[in-house]
VOKOLTI-964782 format. One record per residue (C-alpha): residue number from 1; chain; x, y, z. Coordinates in pm, 1 decimal. Example, Ala and Ser with C-alpha at 12.3 -4.5 7.8 and 13.67 -1.06 7.14 Angstrom:
<recs>
<rec i="1" ch="A" c1="1230.0" c2="-450.0" c3="780.0"/>
<rec i="2" ch="A" c1="1367.0" c2="-106.0" c3="714.0"/>
</recs>
This chain:
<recs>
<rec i="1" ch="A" c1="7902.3" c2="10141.8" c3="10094.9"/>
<rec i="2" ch="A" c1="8165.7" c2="10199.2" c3="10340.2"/>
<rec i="3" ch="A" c1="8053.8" c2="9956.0" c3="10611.3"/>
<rec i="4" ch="A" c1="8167.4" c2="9714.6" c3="10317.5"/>
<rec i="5" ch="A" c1="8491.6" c2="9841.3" c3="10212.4"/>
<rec i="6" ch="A" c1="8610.9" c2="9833.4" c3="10555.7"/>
<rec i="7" ch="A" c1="8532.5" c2="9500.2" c3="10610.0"/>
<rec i="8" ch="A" c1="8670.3" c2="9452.4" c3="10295.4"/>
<rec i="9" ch="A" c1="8996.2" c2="9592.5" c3="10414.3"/>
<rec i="10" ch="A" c1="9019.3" c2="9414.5" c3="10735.3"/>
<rec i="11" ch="A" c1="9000.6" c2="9081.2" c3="10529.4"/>
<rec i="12" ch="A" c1="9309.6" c2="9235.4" c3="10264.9"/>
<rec i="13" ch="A" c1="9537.6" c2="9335.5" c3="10585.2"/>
<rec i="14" ch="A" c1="9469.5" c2="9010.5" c3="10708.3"/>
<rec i="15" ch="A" c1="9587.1" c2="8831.1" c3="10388.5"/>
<rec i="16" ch="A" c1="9867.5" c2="9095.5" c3="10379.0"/>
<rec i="17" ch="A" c1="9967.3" c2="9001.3" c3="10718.3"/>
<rec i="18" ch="A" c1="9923.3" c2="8571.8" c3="10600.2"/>
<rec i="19" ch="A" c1="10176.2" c2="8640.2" c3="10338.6"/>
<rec i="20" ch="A" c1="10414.6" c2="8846.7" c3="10511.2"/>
<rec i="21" ch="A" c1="10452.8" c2="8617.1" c3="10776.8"/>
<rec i="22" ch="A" c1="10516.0" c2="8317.4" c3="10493.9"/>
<rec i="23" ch="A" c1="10796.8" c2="8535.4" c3="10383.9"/>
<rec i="24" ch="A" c1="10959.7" c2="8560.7" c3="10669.1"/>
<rec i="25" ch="A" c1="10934.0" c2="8192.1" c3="10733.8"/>
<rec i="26" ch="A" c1="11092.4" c2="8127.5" c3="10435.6"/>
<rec i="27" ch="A" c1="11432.7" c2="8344.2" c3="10562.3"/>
<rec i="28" ch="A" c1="11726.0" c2="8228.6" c3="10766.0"/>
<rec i="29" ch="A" c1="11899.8" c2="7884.4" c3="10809.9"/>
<rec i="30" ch="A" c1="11620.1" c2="7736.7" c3="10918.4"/>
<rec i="31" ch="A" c1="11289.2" c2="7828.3" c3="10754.4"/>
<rec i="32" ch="A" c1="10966.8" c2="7668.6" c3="10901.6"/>
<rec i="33" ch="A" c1="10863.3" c2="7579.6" c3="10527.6"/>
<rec i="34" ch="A" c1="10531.6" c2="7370.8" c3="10670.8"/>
<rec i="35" ch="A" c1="10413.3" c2="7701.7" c3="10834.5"/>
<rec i="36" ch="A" c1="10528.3" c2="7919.2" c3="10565.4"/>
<rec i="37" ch="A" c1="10283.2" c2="7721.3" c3="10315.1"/>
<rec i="38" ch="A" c1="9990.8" c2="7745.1" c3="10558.1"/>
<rec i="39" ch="A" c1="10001.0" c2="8095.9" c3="10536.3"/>
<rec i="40" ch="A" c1="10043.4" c2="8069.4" c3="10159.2"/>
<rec i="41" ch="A" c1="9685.5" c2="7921.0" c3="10166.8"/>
<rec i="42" ch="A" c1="9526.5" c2="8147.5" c3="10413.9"/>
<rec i="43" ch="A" c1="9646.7" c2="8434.4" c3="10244.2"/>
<rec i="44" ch="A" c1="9467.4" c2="8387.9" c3="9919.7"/>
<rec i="45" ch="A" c1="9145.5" c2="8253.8" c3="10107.6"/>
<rec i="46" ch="A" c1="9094.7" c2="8597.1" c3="10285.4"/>
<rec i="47" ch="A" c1="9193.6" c2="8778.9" c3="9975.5"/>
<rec i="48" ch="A" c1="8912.3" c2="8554.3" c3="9817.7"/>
<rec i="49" ch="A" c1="8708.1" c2="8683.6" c3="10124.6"/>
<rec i="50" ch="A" c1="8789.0" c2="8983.7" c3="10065.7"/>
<rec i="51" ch="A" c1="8670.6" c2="8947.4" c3="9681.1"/>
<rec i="52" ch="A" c1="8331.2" c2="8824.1" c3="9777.4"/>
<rec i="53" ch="A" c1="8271.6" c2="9061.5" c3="10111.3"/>
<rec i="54" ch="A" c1="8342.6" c2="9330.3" c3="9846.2"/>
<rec i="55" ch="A" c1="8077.6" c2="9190.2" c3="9621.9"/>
<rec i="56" ch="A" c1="7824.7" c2="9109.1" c3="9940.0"/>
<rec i="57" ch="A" c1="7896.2" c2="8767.7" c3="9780.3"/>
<rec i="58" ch="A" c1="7778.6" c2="8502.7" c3="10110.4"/>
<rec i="59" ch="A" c1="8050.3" c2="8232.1" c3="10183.9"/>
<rec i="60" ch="A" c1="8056.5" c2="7990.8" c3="10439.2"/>
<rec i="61" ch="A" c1="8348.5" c2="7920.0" c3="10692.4"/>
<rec i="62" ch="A" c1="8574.5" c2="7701.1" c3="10469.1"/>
<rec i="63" ch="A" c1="8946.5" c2="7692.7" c3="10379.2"/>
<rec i="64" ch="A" c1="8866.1" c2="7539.2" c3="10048.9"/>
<rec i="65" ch="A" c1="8999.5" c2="7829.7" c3="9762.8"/>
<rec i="66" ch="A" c1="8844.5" c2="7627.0" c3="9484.0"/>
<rec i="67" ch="A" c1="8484.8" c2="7615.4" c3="9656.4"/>
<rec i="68" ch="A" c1="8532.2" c2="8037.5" c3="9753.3"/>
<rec i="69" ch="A" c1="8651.1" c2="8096.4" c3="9350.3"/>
<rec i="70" ch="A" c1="8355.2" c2="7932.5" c3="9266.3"/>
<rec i="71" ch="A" c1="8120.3" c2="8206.6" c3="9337.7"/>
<rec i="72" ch="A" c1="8404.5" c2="8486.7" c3="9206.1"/>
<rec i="73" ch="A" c1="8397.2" c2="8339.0" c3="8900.2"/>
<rec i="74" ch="A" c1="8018.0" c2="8403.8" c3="8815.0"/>
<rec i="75" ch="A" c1="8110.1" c2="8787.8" c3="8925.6"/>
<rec i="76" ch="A" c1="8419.1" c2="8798.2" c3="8736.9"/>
<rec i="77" ch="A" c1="8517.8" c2="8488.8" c3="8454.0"/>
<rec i="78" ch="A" c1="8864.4" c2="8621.5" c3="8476.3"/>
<rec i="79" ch="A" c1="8913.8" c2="8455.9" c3="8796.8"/>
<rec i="80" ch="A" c1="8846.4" c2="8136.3" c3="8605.7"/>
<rec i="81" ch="A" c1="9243.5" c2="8053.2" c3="8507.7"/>
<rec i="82" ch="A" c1="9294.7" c2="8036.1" c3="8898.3"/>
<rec i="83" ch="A" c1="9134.8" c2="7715.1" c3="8943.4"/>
<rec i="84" ch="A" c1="9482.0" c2="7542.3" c3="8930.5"/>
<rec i="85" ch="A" c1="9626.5" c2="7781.4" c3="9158.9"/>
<rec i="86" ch="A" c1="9362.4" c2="7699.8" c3="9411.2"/>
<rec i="87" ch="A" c1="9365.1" c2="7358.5" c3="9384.8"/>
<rec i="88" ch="A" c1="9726.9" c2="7347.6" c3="9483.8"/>
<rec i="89" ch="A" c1="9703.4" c2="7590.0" c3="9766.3"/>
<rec i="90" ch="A" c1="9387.1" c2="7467.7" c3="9958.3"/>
<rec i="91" ch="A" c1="9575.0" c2="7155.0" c3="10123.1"/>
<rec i="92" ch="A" c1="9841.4" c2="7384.8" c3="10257.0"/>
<rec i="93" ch="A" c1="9538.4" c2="7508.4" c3="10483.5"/>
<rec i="94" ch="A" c1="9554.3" c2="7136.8" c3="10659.8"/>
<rec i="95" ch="A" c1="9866.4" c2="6931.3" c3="10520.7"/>
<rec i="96" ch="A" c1="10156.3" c2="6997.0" c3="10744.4"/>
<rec i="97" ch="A" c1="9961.6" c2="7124.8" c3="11067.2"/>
<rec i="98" ch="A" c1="10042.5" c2="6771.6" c3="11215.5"/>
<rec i="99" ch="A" c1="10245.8" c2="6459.8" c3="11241.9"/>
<rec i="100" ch="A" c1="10265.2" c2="6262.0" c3="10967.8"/>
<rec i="101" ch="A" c1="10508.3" c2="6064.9" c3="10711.3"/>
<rec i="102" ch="A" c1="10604.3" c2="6446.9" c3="10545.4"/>
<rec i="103" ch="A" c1="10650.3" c2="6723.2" c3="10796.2"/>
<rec i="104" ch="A" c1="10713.3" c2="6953.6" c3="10540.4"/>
<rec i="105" ch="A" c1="10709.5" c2="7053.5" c3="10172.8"/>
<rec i="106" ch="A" c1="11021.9" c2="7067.4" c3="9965.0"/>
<rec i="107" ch="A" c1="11176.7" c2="7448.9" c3="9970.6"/>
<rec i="108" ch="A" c1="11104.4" c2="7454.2" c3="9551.3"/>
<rec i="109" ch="A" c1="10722.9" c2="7368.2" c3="9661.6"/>
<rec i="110" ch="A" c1="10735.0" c2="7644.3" c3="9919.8"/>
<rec i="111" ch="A" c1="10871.0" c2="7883.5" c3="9726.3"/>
<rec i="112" ch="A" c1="10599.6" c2="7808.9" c3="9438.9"/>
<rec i="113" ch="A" c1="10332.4" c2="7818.8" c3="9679.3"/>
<rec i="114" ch="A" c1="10463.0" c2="8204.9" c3="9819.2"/>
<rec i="115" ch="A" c1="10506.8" c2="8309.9" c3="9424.0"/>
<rec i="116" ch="A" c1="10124.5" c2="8156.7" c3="9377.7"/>
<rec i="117" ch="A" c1="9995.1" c2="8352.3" c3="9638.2"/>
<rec i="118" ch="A" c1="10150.5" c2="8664.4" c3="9564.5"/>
<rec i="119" ch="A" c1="10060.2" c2="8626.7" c3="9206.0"/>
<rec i="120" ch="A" c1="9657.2" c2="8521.9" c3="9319.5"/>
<rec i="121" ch="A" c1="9662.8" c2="8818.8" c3="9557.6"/>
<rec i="122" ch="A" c1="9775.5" c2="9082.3" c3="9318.8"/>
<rec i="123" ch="A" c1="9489.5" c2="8942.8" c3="9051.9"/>
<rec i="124" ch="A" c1="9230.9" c2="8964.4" c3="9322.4"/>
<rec i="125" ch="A" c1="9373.0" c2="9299.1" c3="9446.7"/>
<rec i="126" ch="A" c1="9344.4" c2="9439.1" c3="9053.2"/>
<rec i="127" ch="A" c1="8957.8" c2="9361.8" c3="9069.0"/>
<rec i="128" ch="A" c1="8933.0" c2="9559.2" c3="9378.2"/>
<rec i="129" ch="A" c1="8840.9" c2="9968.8" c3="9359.1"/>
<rec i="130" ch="A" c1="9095.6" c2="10145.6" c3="9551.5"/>
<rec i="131" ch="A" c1="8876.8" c2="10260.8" c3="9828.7"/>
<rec i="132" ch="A" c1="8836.8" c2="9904.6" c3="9911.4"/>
<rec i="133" ch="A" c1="9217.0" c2="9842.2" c3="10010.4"/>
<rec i="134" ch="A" c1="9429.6" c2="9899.2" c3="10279.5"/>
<rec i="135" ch="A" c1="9647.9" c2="10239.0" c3="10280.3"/>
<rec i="136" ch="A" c1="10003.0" c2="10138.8" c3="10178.8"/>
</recs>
């Protein structure tokens, strides 16, 4: 119905707008690599939203991508090669917000986690009718 495929919109510009803003966090002399992977993370978690809003698939409020592919999986068993994917990403969602003895990934991990994410997105995007997405 269309009360769902605009929600499910909202949550794709959303991610859009998570992953955008890890690419440009990544750029210039001094990239903030820490927030760049947080958005890594929360991109693919609302595109996972997205997924299951789509689907009128229930979640509960959690950052956890493995627990929110769970559920995609028994719609779709494709999803079920990005279990490694989201087992990386999810501490990104809570790693580097504070203090502590690493402030911030290497730039190789960064850039893995922004290729992941991109990668994830356009899977989850591919399972998604067109009406469902955001206009380009």
């Amino acid at each position: 119905n269309e009360e769902t495929c605009a929600e499910t919109r909202n949550w794709l510009v959303k991610s859009q707008h998570d992953l955008g803003s890890a690419r440009r966090l990544m750029e210039g002399d001094e990239p903030y690599l820490d927030t760049a992977v947080y958005h890594c993370q929360h991109a693919v978690e609302k595109a996972l939203k997205a997924f299951r809003t789509h689907h009128e698939i229930p979640f509960e409020r959690t950052h956890d991508l493995t627990e929110l592919l769970e559920l995609s999986v028994t719609v779709e068993a494709a999803f079920d090669p990005w279990r490694e994917v989201a087992r990386e990403l999810t501490p990104y969602a809570v790693q580097f917000r504070y203090p502590a003895a690493v402030l911030e990934p290497e730039s190789g991990e960064a850039e893995e986690a922004l290729q992941h994410a991109q990668a994830f997105m356009d899977f989850i995007l591919g399972w998604l009718p067109d009406k469902a997405k955001p206009q380009a």
